[in-house]
N, CA, C and O of each residue as an XYZ file, in Angstrom:
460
protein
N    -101.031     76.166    122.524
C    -100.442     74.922    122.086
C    -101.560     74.004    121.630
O    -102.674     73.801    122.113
N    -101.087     73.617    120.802
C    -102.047     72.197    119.950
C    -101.995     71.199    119.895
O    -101.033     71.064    119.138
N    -102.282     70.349    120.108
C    -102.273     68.367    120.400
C    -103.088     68.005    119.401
O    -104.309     68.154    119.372
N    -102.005     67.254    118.115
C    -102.966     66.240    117.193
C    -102.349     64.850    117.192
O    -101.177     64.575    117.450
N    -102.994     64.304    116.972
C    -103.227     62.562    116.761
C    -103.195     62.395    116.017
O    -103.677     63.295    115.329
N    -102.659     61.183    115.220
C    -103.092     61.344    113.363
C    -102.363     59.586    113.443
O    -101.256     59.328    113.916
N    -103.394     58.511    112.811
C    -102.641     57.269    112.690
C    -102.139     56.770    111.313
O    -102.766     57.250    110.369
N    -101.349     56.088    111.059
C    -101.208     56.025    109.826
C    -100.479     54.298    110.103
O     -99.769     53.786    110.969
N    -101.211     53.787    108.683
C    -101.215     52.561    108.718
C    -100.302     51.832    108.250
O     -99.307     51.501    108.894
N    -100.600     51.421    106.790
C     -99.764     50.243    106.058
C     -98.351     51.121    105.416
O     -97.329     50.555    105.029
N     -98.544     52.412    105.414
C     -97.413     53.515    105.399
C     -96.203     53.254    105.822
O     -95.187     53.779    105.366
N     -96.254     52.204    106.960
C     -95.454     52.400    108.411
C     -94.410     50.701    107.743
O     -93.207     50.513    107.921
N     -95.046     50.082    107.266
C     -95.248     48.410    107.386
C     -93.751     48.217    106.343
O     -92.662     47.764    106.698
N     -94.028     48.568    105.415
C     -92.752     48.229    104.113
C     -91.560     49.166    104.872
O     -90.710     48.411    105.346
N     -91.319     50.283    105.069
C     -90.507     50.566    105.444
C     -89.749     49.787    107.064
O     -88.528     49.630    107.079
N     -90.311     49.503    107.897
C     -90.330     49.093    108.853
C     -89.391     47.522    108.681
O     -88.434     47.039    109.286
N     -90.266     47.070    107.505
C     -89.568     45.580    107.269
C     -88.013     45.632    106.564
O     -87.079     44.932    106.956
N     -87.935     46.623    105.422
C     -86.801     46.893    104.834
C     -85.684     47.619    105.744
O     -84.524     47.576    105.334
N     -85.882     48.086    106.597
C     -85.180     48.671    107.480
C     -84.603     47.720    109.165
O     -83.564     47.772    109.823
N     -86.090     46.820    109.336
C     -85.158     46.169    110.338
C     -84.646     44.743    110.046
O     -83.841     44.056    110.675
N     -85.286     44.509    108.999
C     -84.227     43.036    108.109
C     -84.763     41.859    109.266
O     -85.813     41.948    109.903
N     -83.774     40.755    109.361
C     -84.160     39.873    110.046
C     -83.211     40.247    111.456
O     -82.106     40.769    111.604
N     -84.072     39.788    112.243
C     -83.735     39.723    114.146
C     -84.195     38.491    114.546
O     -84.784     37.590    113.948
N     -83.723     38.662    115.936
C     -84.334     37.798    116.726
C     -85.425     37.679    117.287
O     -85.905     38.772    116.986
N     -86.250     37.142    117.924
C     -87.484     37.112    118.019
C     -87.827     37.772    119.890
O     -87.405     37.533    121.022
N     -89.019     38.849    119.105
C     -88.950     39.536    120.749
C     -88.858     38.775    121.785
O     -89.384     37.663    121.740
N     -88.102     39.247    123.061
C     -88.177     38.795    124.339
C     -89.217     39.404    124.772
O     -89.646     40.377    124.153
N     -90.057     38.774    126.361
C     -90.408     39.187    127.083
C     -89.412     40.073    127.713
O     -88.459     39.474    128.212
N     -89.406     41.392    127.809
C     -88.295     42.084    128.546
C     -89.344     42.413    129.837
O     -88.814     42.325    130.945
N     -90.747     42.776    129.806
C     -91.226     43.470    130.759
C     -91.847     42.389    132.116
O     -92.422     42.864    133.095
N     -91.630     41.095    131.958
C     -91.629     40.051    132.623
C     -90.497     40.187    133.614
O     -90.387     40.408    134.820
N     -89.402     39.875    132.192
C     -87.223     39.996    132.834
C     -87.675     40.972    134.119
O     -87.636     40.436    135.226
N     -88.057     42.227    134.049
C     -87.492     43.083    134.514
C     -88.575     43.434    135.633
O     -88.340     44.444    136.296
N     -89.681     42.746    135.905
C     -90.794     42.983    136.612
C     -91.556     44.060    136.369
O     -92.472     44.418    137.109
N     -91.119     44.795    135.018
C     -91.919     45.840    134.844
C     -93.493     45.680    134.354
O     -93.684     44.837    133.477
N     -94.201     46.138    134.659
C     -95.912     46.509    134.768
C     -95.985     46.409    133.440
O     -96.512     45.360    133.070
N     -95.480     47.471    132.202
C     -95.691     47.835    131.163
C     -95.913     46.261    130.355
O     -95.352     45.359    130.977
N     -96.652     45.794    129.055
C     -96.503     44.935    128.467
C     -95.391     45.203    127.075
O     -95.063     46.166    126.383
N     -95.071     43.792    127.147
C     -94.112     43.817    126.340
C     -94.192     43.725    124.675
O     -95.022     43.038    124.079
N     -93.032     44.659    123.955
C     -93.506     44.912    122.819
C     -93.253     43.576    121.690
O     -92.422     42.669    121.631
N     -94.142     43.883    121.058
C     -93.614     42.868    119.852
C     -94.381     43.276    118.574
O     -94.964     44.351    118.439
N     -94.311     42.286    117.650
C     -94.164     42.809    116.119
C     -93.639     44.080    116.011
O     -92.670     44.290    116.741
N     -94.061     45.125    115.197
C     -93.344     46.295    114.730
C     -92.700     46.929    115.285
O     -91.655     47.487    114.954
N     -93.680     46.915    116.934
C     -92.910     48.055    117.702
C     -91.618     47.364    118.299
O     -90.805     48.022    118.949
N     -91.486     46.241    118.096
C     -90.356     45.712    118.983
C     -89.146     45.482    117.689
O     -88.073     44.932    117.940
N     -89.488     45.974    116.328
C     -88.669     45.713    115.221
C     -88.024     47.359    115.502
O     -86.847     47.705    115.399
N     -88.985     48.045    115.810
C     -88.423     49.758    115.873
C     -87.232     49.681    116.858
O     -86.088     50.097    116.677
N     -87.781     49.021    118.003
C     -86.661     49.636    119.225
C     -85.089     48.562    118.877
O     -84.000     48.818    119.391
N     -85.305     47.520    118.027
C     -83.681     47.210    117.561
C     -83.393     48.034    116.528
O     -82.552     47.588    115.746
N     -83.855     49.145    116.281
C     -82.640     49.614    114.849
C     -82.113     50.682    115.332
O     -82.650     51.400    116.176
N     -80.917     50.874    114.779
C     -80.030     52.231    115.441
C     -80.812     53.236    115.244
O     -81.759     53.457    114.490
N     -79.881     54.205    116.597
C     -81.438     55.111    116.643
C     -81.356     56.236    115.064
O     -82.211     57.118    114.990
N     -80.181     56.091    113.763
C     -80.221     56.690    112.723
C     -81.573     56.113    111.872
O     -82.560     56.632    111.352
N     -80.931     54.453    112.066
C     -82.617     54.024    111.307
C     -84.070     54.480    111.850
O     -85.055     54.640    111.130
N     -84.020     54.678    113.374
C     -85.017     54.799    113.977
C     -85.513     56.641    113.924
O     -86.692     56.966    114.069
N     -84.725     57.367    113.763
C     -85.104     58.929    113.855
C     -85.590     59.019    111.972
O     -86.280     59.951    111.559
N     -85.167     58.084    111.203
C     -85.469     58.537    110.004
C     -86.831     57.597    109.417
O     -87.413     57.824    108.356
N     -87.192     56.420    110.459
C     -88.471     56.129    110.289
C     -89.296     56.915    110.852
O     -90.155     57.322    110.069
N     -89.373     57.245    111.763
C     -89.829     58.968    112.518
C     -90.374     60.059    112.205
O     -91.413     60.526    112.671
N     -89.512     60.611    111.201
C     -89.668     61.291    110.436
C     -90.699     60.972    109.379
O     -91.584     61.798    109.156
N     -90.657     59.980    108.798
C     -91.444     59.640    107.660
C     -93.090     59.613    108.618
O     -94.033     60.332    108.289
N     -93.135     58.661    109.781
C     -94.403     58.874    110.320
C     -94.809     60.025    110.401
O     -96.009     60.164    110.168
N     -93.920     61.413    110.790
C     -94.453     62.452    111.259
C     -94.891     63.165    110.070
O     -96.044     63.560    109.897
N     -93.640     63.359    109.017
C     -94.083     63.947    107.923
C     -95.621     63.396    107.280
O     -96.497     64.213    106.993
N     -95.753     62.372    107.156
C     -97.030     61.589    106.820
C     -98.397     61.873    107.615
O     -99.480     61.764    107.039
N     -98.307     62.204    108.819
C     -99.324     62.492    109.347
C     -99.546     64.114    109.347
O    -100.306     64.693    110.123
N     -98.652     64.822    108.219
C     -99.434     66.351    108.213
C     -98.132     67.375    108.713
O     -97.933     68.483    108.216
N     -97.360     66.810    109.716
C     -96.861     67.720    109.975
C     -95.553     68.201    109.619
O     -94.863     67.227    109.318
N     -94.833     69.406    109.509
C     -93.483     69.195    109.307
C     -92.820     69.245    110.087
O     -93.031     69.725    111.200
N     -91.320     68.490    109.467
C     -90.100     67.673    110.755
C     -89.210     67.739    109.768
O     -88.818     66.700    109.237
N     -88.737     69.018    109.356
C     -87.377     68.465    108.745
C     -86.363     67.244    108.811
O     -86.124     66.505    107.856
N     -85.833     67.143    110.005
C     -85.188     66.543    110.766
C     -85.695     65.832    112.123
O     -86.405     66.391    112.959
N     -85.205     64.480    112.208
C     -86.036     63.788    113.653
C     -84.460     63.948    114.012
O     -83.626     63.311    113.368
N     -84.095     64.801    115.035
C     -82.838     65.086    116.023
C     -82.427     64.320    116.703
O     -81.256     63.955    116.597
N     -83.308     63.798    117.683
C     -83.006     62.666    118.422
C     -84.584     62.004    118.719
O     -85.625     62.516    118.308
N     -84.487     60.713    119.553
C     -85.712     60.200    120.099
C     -85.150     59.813    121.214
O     -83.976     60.029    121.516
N     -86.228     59.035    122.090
C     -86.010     58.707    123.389
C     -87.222     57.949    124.052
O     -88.302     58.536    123.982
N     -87.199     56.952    124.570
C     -88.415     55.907    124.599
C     -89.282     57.494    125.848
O     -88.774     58.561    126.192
N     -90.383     57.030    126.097
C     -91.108     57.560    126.538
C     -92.938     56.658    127.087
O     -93.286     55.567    126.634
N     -93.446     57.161    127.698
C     -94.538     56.892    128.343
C     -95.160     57.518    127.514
O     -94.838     58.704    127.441
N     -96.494     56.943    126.372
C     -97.323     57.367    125.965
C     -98.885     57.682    126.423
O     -99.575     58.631    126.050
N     -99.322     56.398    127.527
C     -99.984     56.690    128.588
C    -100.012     55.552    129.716
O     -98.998     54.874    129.549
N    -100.344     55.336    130.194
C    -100.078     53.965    131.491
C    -100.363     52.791    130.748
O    -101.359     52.362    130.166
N     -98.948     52.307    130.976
C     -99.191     50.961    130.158
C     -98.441     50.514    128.953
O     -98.059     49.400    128.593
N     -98.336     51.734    128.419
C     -97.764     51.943    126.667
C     -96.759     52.401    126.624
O     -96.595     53.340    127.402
N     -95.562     52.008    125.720
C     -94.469     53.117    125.964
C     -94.075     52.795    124.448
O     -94.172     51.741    123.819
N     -93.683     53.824    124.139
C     -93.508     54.603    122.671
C     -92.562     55.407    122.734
O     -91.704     55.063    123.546
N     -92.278     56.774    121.961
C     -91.102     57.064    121.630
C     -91.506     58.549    121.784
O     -92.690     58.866    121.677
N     -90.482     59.521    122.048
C     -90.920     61.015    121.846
C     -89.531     61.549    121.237
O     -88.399     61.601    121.720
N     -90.122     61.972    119.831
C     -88.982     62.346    118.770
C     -89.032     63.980    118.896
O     -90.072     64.620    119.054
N     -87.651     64.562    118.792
C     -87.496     65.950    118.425
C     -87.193     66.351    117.286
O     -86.137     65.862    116.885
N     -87.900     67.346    116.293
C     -87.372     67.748    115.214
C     -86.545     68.742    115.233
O     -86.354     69.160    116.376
N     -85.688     69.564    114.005
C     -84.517     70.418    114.330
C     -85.586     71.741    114.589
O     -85.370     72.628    115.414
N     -86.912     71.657    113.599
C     -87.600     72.966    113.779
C     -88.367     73.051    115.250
O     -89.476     73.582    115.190
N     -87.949     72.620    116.515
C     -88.244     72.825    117.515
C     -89.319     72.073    117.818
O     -89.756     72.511    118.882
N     -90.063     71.049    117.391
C     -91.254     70.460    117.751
C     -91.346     68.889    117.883
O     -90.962     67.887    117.280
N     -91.931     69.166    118.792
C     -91.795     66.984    119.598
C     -93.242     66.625    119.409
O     -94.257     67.305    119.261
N     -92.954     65.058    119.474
C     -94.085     64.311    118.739
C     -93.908     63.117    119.260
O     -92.819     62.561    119.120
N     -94.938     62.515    119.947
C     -94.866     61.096    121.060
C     -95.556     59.899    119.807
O     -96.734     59.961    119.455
N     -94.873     59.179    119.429
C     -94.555     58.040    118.697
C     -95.295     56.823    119.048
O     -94.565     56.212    119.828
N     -96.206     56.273    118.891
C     -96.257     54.874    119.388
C     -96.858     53.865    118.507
O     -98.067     53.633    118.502
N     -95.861     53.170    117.639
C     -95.975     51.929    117.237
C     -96.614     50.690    117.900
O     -96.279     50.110    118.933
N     -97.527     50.458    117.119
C     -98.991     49.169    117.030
C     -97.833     47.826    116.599
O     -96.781     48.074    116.010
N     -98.207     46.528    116.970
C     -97.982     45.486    116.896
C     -98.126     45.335    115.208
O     -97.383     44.559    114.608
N     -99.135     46.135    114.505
C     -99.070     45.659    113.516
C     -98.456     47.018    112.073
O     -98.305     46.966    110.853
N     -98.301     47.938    113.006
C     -96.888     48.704    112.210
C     -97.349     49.874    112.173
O     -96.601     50.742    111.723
N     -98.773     50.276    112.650
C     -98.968     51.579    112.873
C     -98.577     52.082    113.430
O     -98.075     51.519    114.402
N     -98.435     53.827    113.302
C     -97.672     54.545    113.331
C     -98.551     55.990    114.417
O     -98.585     57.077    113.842
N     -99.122     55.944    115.712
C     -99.731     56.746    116.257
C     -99.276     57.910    116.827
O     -99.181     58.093    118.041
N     -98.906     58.945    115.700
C     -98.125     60.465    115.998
C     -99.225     61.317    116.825
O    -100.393     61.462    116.464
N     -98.588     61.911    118.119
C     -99.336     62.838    118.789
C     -98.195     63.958    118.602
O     -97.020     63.590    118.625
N     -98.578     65.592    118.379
C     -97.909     66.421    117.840
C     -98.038     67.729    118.852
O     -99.066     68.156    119.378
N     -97.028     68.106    118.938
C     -96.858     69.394    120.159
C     -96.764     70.568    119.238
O     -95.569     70.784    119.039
N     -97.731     71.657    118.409
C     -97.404     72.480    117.431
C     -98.021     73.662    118.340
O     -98.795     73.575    119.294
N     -97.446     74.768    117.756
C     -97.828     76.166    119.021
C     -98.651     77.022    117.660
O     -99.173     78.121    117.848
């Protein structure tokens, strides 16, 4: 098994904006809830309001972009990227998962599970 990293930048940014339109302005949720983790905002907190259709097909575009193929992003599901961080771990239909974690400023940090 193989573990790659691959970041990708301003890639992430136009789509991100056209897709989550206008919202409300992040909450502290990880305060609300006494959780440890810090709380998200700018991009990554624009990702976790869009349905998860908008959200598996921005996904996709990160993953495809960083090299790998993903026909299909199947589902996602928030996830622990490492202590502290929490990001997303997407499944593609061709069997391969990829831990997601969106930067404040719209990057796109794909880690890739390829055999």
């Amino acid at each position: 098994m193989q573990v790659t990293t691959r970041m990708l930048g301003w890639t992430m940014v136009p789509l991100l904006a056209a897709l989550a339109g206008c919202g409300e302005a992040a909450t502290d949720q990880a305060a609300a809830s006494g959780d440890q983790t810090m709380a998200e905002s700018g991009a990554a907190a624009q990702v976790a309001k869009l349905t998860p259709e908008q959200r598996n097909g921005v996904f996709e575009k990160a993953i495809r972009d960083s090299g790998v193929a993903c026909p299909t992003v199947t589902a996602s599901e928030r996830a622990d990227i490492r202590p502290g961080v929490k990001g997303w771990k997407a499944q593609c239909d061709n069997d391969s998962a990829h831990l997601i974690e969106i930067t404040p400023d719209g990057t796109a940090k794909v880690t890739s599970r390829t055999y």
